[in-house]
N, C-alpha and C positions, 0 to 999 in steps of 0.2 A: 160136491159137484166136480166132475173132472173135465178140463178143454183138453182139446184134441189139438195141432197145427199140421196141415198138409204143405209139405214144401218141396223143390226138386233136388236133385243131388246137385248142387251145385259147393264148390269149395268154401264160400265165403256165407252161405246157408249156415253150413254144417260149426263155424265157427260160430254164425250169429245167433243162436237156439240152445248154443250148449250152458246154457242155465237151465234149462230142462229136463229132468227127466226123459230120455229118448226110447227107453220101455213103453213109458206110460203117456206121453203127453206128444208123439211127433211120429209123421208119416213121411217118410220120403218115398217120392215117385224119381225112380231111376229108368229115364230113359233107355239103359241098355238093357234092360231086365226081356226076358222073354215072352213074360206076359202081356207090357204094353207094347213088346213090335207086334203080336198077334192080334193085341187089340185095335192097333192102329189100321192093319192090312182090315181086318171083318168090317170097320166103321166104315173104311174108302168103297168097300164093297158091297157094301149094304146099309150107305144110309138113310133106309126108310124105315129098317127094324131094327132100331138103335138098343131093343131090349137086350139081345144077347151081350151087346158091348156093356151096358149099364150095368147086367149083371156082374161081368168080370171085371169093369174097373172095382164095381164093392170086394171083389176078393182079394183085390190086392192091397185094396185098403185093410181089410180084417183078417188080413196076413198078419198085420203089424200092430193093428192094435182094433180091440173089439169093440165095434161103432154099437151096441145093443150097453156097454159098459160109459160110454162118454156121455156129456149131455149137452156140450155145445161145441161145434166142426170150424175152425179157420183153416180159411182157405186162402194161400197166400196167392198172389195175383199171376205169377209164370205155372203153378200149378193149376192156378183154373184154365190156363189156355189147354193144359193137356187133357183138361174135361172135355169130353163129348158133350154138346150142346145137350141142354135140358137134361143132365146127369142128376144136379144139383135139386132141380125140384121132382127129379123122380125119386132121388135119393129120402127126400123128404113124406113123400109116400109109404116108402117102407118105418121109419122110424120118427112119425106124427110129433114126438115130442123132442127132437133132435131141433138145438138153434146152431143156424149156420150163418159165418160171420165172414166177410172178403176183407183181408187186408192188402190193399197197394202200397209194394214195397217198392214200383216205379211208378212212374210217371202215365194215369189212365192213358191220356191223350197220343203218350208215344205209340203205347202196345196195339192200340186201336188205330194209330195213323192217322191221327187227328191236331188241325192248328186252328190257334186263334182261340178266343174266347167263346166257347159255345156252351149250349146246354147238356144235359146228359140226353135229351132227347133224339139228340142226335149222332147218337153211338147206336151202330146196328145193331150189337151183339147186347144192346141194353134187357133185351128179355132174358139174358143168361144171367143178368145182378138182381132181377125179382124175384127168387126167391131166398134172397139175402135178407136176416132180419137184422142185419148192420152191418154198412160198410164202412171202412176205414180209410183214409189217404194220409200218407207223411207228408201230404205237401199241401200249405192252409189256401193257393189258389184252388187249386182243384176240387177240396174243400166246399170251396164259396158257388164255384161255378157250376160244379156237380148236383150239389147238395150230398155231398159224403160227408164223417165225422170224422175231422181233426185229430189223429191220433200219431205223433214224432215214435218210431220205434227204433233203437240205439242199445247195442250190449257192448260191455266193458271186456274185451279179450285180451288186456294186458296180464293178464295172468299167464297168459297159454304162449307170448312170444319170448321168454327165457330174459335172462340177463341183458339191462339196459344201463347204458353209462347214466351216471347223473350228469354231467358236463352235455350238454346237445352237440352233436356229432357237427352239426351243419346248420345254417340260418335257416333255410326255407327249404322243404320238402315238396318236389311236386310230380304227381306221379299221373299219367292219363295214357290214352289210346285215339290213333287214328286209322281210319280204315282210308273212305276217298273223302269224305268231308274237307279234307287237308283246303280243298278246293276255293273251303269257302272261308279261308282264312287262320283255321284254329295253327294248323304251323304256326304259320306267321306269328301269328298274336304269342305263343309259347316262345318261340325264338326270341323275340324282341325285348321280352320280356327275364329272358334270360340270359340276353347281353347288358340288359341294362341294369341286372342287378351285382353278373361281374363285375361291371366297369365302377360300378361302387362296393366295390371290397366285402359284397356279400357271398357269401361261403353256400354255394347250392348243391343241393342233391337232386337233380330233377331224372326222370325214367318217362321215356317216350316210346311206347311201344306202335310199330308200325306196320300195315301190312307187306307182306314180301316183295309185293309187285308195283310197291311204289317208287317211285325214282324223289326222292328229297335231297336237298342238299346237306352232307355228311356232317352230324355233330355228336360229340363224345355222348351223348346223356340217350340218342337216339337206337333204338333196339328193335330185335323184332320178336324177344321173348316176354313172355309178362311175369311181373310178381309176383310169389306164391303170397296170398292173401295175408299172412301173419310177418310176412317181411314186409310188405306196404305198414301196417301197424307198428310195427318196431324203428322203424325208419322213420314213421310220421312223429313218434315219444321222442325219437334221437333228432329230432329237427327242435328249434326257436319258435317255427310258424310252419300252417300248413297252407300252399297256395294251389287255389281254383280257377281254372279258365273255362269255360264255357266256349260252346260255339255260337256263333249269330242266331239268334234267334230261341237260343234253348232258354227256359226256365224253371222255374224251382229249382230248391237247392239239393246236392251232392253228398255221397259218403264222407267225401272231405269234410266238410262242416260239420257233420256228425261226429266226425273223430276229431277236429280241432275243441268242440266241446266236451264230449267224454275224457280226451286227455290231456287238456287245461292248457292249448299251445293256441298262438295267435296263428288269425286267417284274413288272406289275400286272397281277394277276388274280385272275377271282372262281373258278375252276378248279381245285378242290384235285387233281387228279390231275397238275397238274406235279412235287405233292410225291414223286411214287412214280417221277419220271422218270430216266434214269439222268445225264441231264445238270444239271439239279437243281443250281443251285446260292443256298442259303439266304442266303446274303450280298449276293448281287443281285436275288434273284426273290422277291418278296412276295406272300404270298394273301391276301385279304379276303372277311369275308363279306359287311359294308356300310364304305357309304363312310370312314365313321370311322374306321375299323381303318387305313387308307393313312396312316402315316408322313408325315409330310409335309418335315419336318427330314430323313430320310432319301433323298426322291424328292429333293429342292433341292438336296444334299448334292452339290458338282463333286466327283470322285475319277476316276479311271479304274479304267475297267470292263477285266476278263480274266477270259474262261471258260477262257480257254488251249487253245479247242477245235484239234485236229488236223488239222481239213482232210479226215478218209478218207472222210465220210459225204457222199458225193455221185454222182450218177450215174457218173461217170469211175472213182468209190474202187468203185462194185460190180462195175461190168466186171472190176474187177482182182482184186477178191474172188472172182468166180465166176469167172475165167482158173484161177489160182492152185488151186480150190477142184476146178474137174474135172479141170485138167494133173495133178493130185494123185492123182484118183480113176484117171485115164489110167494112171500109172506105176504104181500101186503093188499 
């Protein structure tokens, strides 16, 4: 049985996949490619005969890898936005015995524009996930609220960011972006946060990327470039702990926390929903409301760190998962 993953060209993709075979198990859709600007102008201009689009998003899919050869399609969730509506179950017309699987590698409710606790009934584009014969969420709210299946997706690329001190470079690594949000706080909350763990002799590495046309007030850590994906990873190994700030009102949890458990560092954050997570582990993982609350005797504290994580939650462990999961459904 061979799965297939549709993903976009993005930088931190292309690292999170490379346990895969990229011949044989992974499509990327590159926005600058020529096919989808062509396809994107035919769809604006003719969305009532979506057949010709349908046809050419399939070839640029069986450019790369031959859908008549695969037996089950994931589809990761910035890729399906590049779907033309109702691609997916026409897709499913041409090849009847084709399972097609939606992995959320954000947040439904963000991509959709959506707050609060709701049903999936109330996602417009919800006829674009019927013909999904499983969907997946990293996040166990959305999970619950949805009715999606709970599935944490996480790859180890310490391999691929070269030479790492054993001595940690710095106490607490923290790395985020603001565009205008700044507005509703997260500055603030980031700053405060990182005068107060100066002012107690914590050794920080924090990277604030911001946008150009914001007026903030000037601080060494603040930028307007961002980190090339494998230097955020090499800097989170060379930190003690990795710290998370949220803004008002966001939930579920972050790459941070995914990298503070695959590379066995303690995590800060203002997030109470890591309490609810199933990897959760209160001995290493700290929540705060304000700065004060952060431990400080605890963050300093050398020990070695072990989540004892398994290794299965990675793009390679779901292949095996959904191998295992249809060979199943095949025999019995």
């Amino acid at each position: 049985m061979k799965v297939c993953y549709v993903v976009i060209n993005l930088e931190h993709y292309k690292y999170f996949f490379s346990d895969l075979n990229p011949q044989e198990s992974l499509v990327v859709l590159d926005k600058k490619s020529s096919a989808l600007k062509i396809a994107a102008k035919k769809l604006y201009r003719d969305k009532n005969n979506p057949e010709w689009i349908f046809s050419l998003m399939l070839f640029i899919i069986n450019r790369q890898v031959k859908l008549k050869n695969i037996d089950v399609l994931v589809v990761t969730d910035l890729a399906q936005i590049r779907f033309p509506n109702g691609f997916v179950r026409w897709l499913k017309t041409r090849y009847p015995s084709l399972k097609t699987v939606m992995m959320f590698y954000n947040k439904a409710s963000a991509l959709y524009g959506l707050n609060g606790n709701i049903s999936i009934d109330s996602i417009s584009e919800k006829d674009t996930m019927l013909p999904f014969d499983k969907i997946y969420t990293y996040d166990p709210e959305e999970a619950q609220s949805f009715g999606f299946e709970y599935y944490t997706a996480i790859s180890d690329v310490s391999k691929l960011v070269g030479s790492v001190q054993e001595s940690p470079c710095s106490d607490v690594f923290y790395c985020g972006s603001i565009k205008h949000e700044w507005k509703n706080g997260r500055f603030d909350a980031v700053d405060q946060v990182y005068q107060y763990l100066n002012a107690n002799n914590v050794k920080c590495d924090f990277h604030l990327v911001i946008s150009k046309d914001l007026q903030l007030p000037e601080r060494e850590y603040v930028g307007t470039s961002r980190l090339p994906y494998l230097d955020v990873i090499k800097r989170s190994i060379s930190s003690k702990a990795i710290l998370e700030i949220v803004s008002d009102g966001q939930n579920g949890v972050t790459e941070r926390f995914y990298d503070a458990l695959m590379y066995n560092r303690k995590f800060i954050t203002n997030n109470s929903s890591v309490l609810h997570h199933p990897y959760y582990n209160s001995k290493y993982m700290k929540v705060f409301e304000k700065p004060s609350d952060i431990d400080i005797k605890w963050l300093l504290n050398d020990e070695t760190v072990e989540y004892n994580y398994d290794g299965k939650y990675t793009p390679k462990g779901m292949y095996k998962m959904l191998e295992k999961m249809w060979n199943n459904q095949r025999y019995n």
